[in-house]
ZAFI-869845 format. One record per residue (C-alpha): y, z, x. Coordinates in steps of 0.1 Angstrom, whole numbers, plus 5000, padded with zeros to 4 digits. Each point is the difference from the previous one (the first is absolute). Example, Ala and Ser with C-alpha at 12.3 -4.5 7.8 and 13.67 -1.06 7.14 Angstrom:
BEGIN
((4955 5078 5123))
((5034 4993 5014))
//
This chain:
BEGIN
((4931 9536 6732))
((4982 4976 4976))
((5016 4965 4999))
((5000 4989 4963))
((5015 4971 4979))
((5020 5007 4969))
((4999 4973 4976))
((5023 5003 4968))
((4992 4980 4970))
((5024 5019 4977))
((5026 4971 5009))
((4979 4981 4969))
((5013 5030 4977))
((5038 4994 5010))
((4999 4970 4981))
((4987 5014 4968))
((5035 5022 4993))
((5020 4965 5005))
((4979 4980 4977))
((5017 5018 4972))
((5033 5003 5014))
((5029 4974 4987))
((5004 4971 5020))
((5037 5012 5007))
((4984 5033 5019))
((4971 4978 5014))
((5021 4984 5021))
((5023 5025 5014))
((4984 5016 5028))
((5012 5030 5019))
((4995 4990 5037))
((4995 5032 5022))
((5011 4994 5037))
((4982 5024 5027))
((5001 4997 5037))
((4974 5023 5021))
((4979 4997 5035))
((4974 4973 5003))
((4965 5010 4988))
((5009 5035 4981))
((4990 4996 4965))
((4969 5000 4980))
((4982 4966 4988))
((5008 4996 4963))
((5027 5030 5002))
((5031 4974 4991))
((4978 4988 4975))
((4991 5032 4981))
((5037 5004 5001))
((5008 4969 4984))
((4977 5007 4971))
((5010 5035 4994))
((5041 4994 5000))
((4990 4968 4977))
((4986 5021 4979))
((5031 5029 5003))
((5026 4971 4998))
((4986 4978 4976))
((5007 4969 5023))
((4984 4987 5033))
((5007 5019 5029))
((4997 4981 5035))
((4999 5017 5034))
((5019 4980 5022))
((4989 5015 5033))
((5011 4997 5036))
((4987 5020 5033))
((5023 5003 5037))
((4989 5009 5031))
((5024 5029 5007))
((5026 5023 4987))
((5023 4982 5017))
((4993 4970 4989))
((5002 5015 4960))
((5033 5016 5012))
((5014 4971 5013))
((4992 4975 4969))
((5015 5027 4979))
((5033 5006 5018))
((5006 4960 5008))
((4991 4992 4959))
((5021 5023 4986))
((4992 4995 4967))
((4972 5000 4982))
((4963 4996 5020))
((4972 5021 4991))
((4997 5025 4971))
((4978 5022 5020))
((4991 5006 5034))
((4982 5017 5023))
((5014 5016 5034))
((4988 5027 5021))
((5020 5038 4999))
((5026 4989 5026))
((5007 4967 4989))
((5004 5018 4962))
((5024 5025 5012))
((5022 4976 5020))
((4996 4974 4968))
((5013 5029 4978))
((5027 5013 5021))
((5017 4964 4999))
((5001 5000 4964))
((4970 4972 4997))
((4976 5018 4976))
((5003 5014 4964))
((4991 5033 4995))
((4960 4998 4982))
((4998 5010 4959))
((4964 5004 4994))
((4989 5012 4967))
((4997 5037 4998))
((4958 5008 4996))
((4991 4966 5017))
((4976 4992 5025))
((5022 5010 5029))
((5008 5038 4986))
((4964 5003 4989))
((4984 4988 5034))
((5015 4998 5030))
((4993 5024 5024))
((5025 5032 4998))
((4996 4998 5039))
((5013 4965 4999))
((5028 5009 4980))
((5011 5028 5022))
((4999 4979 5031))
((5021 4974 4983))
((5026 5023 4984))
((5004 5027 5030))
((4995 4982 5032))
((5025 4978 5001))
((5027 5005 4976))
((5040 4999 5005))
((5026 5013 4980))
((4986 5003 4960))
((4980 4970 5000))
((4959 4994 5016))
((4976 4974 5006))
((4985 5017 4969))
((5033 4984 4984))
((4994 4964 5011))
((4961 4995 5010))
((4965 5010 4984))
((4973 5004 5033))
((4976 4968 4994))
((4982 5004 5029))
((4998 5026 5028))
((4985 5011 5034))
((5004 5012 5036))
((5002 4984 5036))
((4973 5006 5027))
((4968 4985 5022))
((4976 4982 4987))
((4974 4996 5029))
((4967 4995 5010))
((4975 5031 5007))
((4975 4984 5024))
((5027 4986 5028))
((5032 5030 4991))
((4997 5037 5003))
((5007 5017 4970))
((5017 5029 5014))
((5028 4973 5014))
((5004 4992 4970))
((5021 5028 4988))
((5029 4996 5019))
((5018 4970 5003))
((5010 5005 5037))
((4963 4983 5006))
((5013 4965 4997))
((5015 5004 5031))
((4969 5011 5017))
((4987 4974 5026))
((4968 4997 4988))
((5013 4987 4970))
((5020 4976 5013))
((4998 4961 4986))
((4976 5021 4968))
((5027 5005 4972))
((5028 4987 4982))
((5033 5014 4985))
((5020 4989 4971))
((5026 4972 5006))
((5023 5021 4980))
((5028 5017 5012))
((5000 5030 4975))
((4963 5007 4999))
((4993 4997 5043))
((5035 5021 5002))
((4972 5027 4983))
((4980 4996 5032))
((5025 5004 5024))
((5017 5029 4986))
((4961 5015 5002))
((5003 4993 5036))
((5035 5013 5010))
((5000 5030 4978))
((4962 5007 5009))
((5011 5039 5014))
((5022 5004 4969))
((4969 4992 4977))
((4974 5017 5014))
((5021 5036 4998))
((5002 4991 4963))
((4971 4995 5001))
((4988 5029 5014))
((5023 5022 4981))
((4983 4985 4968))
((4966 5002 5008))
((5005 5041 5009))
((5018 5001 4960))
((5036 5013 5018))
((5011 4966 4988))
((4999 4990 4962))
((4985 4970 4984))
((5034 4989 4989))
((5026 5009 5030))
((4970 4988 5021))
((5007 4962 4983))
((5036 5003 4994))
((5002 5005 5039))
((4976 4974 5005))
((5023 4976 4978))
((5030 5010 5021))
((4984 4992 5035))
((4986 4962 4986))
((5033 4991 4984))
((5018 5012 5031))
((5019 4967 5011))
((5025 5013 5021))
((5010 4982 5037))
((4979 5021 5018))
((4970 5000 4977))
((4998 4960 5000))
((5004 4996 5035))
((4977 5025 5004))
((4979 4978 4980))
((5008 4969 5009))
((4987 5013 5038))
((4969 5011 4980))
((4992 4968 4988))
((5006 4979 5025))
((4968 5017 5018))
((4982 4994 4975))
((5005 4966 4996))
((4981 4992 5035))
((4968 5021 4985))
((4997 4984 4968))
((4981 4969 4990))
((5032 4989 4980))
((5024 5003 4970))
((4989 4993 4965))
((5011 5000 4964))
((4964 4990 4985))
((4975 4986 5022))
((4992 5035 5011))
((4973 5007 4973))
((4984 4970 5005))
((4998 5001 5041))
((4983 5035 4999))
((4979 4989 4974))
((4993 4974 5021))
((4993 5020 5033))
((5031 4988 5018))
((5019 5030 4999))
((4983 5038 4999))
((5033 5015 4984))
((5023 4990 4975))
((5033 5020 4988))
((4997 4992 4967))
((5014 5005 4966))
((4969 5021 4981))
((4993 4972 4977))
((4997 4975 5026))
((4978 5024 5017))
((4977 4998 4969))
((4996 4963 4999))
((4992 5000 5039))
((4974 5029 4989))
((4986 4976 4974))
((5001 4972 5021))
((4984 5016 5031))
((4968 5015 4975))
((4987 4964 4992))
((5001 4992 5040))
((4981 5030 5001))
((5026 5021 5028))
((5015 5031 4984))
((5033 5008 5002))
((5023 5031 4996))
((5035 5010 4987))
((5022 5031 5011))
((5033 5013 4998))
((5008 5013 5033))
((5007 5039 4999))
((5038 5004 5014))
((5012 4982 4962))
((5007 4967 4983))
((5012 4976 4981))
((4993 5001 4960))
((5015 4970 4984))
((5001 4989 4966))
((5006 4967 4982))
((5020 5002 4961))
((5006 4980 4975))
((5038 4999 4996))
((5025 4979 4975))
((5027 4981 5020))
((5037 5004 4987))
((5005 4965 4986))
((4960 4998 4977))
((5003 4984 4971))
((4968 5013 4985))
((5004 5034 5004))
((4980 5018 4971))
((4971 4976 5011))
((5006 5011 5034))
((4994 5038 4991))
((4972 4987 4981))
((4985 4987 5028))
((5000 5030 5022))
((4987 5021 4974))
((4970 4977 4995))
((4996 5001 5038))
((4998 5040 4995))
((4968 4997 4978))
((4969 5014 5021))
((4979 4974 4990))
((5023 4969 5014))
((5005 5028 5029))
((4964 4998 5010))
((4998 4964 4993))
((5029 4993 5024))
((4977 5030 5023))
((4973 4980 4999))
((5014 4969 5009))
((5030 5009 5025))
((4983 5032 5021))
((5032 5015 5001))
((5004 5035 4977))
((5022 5002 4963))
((5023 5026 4996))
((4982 5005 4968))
((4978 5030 4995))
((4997 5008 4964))
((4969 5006 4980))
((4999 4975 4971))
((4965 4988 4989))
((4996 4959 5012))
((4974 4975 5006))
((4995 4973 5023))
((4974 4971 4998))
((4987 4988 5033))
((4989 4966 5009))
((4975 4980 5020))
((5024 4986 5029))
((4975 4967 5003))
((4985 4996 4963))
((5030 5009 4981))
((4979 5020 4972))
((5006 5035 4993))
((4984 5028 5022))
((5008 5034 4987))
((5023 5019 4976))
((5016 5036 5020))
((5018 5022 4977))
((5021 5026 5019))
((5016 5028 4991))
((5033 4996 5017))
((5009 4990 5039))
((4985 5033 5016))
((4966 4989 4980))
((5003 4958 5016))
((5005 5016 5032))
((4968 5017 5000))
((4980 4973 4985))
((5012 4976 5022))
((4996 5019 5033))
((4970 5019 4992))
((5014 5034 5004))
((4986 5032 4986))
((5019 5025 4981))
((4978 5027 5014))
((4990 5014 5032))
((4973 4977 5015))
((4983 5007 5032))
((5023 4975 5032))
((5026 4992 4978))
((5035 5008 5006))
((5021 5022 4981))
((5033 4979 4987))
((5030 5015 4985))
((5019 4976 4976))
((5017 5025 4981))
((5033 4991 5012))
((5002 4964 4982))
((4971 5003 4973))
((5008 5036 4989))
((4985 5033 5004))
((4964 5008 5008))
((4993 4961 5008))
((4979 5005 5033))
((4975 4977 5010))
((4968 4997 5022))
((4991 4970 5021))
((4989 4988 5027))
((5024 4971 5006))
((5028 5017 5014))
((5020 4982 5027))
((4988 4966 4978))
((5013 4984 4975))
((5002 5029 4980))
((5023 5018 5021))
((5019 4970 5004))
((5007 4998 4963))
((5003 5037 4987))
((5011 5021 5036))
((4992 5036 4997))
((5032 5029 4993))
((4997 5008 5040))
((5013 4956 5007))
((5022 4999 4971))
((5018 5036 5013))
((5008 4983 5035))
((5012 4965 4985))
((5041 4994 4996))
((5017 4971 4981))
((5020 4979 5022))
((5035 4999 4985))
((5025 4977 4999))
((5019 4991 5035))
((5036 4993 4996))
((5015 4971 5015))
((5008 5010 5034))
((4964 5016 5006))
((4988 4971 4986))
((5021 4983 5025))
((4990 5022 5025))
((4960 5000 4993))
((5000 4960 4998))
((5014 4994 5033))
((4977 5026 5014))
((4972 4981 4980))
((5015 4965 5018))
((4999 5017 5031))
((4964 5012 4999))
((4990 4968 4986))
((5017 4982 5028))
((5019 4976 4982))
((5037 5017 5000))
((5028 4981 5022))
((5029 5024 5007))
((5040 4986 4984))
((5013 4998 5031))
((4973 4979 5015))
((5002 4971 4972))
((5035 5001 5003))
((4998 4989 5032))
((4972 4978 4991))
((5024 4979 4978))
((5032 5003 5023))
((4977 4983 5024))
((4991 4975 4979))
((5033 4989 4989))
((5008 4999 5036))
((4971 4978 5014))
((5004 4979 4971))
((5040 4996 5004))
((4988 4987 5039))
((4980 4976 4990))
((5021 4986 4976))
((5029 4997 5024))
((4980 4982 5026))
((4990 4977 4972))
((5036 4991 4990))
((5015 5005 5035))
((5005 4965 5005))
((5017 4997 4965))
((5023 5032 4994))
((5013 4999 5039))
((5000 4962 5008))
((5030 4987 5020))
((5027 4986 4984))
((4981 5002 4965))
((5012 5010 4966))
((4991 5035 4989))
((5000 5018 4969))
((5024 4979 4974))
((5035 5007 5007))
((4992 5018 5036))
((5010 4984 5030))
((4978 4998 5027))
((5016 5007 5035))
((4992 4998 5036))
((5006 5031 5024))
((5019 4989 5028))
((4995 5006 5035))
((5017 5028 5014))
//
């Protein structure tokens, strides 16, 4: 995928509107406060927003913006403020659902005919407002998708067999040990380890799909029941899983995984699909090619919202903001610039200026027709049957009829836009309540080899007290039993006779 700089000059034009504005609205500003992951917007994106809501407004408009390192970690600063922190924000499915269910988001009030109606994909919506729902209310409710993909290997052709590939069972193989790296995160390596344990379960399912007995959609719903599965059994099952795997791999990792296959220190990376992209790039200029697959037993699809916490003060600028993040041409700006794929599909006419990386000046002008036309631009792809290429059906998320040809599959194409086939074996990971969650992290603690059973630091500390309480009394011997001594005030100190 084309690496490109995005440079915005329209900021000059914000000013413009607020020449002519009284000095009284001059210098009220509406401060918008978002918090999202590090390195997952657009250049000049926050800008363009600025201008636009200045304009809407009739006053400045400042982004006030913030990124965190995990769900957690947004849960957590939410939950311990209480109170007013961020006006919008921007967790993954899970983390919305369990974020909703505790009452910490507003329900979303976007303008009827907006950006988000108009152009985000109807596939999108569906996943967000049947997949995991409870009682009346949906992630479709609380969260638009901003950003969206799958879990699988990203791995080198020359030195792994493609084949192995496939099924996720190969990481245990031998002859891959010390080669590849799983995610330091509990929820997304519990994936893997369910793969392994329930390996016989999934490939009847399998089986029964592939010979059309079993249909596209009871063939995911069962697929989502099996991967959410936490129950005793299940996780130790897991837990056993893991454990094995942990003396074939090269190590855990969060995000150093893209850049140590791009490197050559690793040959395979469970990876997040966007990351897979960026190791893709990567790899290209050091002249190795790399691949990306989403093993054939199922998956993980995850999606990242934009959501409005309970206690946002600027909530009409909030829902402003995620409609202008719903536009197709910020879309493929944030596309460009991210490698991770937008929920939006719609076909609204846009432009996008490209720019010399090194010189600055202008390079080229690309009008496109909507999303389905930037994807093809920007990949290469044919619309038409060409001789080697690869047929590619997108009709699931770009609408009917949208099927492509190129010869880039298992790349970064496939990476950004999987084919109906991936997309009908990957689940949504739902929500754990507290005591799987309980359950899963100590299997997690135990796998990771850092967990300490209660009963053992118990006796840890009891011990403690005790070797400490010795040395202090041969210390102060001399002083608490000395003969004929005072003690404690107002205790008299006697001599045992002899008997």
């Amino acid at each position: 995928m084309k690496k490109i700089a995005l440079f915005v000059v329209a900021a000059l034009v914000a000013v413009l509107p607020l020449a002519a504005a009284p000095a009284s609205a001059a210098e009220e500003t509406l401060v918008l406060r978002v918090a999202n992951w590090e390195d997952y917007i657009g250049e000049g994106i926050l800008e363009d927003f600025e201008t636009a809501m200045a304009e809407k407004y009739g006053k400045p408009v400042h982004v006030e913006y913030s990124t965190f390192g995990t769900n957690e970690v947004l849960y957590n600063d939410l939950k311990i403020a209480g109170g007013y922190l961020y006006d919008v924000v921007c967790p993954s499915d899970y983390m919305i659902e369990k974020m909703a269910k505790e009452n910490m988001l507003q329900p979303l009030a976007l303008d009827a005919g907006g950006n988000y109606e108009l152009y985000m994909s109807d596939y999108i919506k569906d996943v967000f407002a049947n997949k995991i729902d409870w009682g009346t209310a949906s992630l479709a409710d609380y969260g638009v998708c901003y950003m969206w993909g799958t879990m699988g290997y990203v791995f080198n052709g020359a030195k792994v067999d493609a084949g192995d590939m496939k099924d996720w069972t190969s990481l245990w193989d031998e002859k891959y040990k010390g080669r590849s790296t799983i995610k330091d995160s509990v929820r997304d390596s519990y994936f893997v380890g369910i793969a392994y344990a329930k390996e016989e379960e999934l490939l009847d399912l399998k089986a029964q799909y592939d010979a059309g007995t079993l249909s596209p959609e009871d063939y995911n719903a069962a697929l989502t029941e099996i991967f959410n599965d936490t129950s005793v059994d299940t996780v130790n099952a897991v837990e056993k899983a893991l454990s094995a795997l942990k003396a074939n791999i090269f190590g855990f990792e969060v995000d150093s995984g893209k850049n140590d296959i791009a490197a050559g220190t690793i040959d395979i990376n469970f990876a997040w699909s966007g990351d897979a992209v960026y190791a893709m790039d990567e790899a290209e200029a050091l002249g190795v090619t790399l691949y990306y697959t989403v093993p054939e037993t199922g998956s993980n699809i995850w999606f990242d919202g934009w959501c409005i916490p309970k206690d946002a003060e600027q909530v009409e600028l909030a829902n402003d903001f995620i409609d202008f993040m719903c536009d197709p041409e910020i879309a493929a700006r944030n596309m460009e610039y991210i490698g991770y794929t937008s929920g939006v599909a719609g076909d609204k006419a846009f432009s996008i200026d490209y720019y010399d990386e090194d010189t600055g000046a202008l390079a080229e002008t690309v009008e496109y027709e909507g999303i389905f036309d930037w994807m093809v631009q920007t990949y290469g792809l044919e619309t038409e049957p060409t001789d080697g290429y690869t047929a590619v059906d997108l009709g699931y998320f770009i609408g009917e009829g949208k099927t492509v040809y190129t010869d880039v599959v298992g790349r970064q194409f496939s990476a950004q836009y999987p084919d109906t086939k991936t997309t009908e074996r990957c689940v949504v990971m739902n929500y754990f309540d507290d005591e799987a969650n309980e359950r899963i992290n100590t299997m997690w603690e135990n796998v990771k080899g850092v967990a300490f059973p209660t009963w053992a630091i118990v006796l840890i500390v009891v011990g403690v007290v005790l070797i400490v309480g010795v040395i202090l009394l041969i210390r102060f011997k001399d002083k608490i039993f000395k003969s004929g001594g005072k003690g404690k005030k107002g205790v008299k100190v006697v001599e045992k006779e002899d008997v």
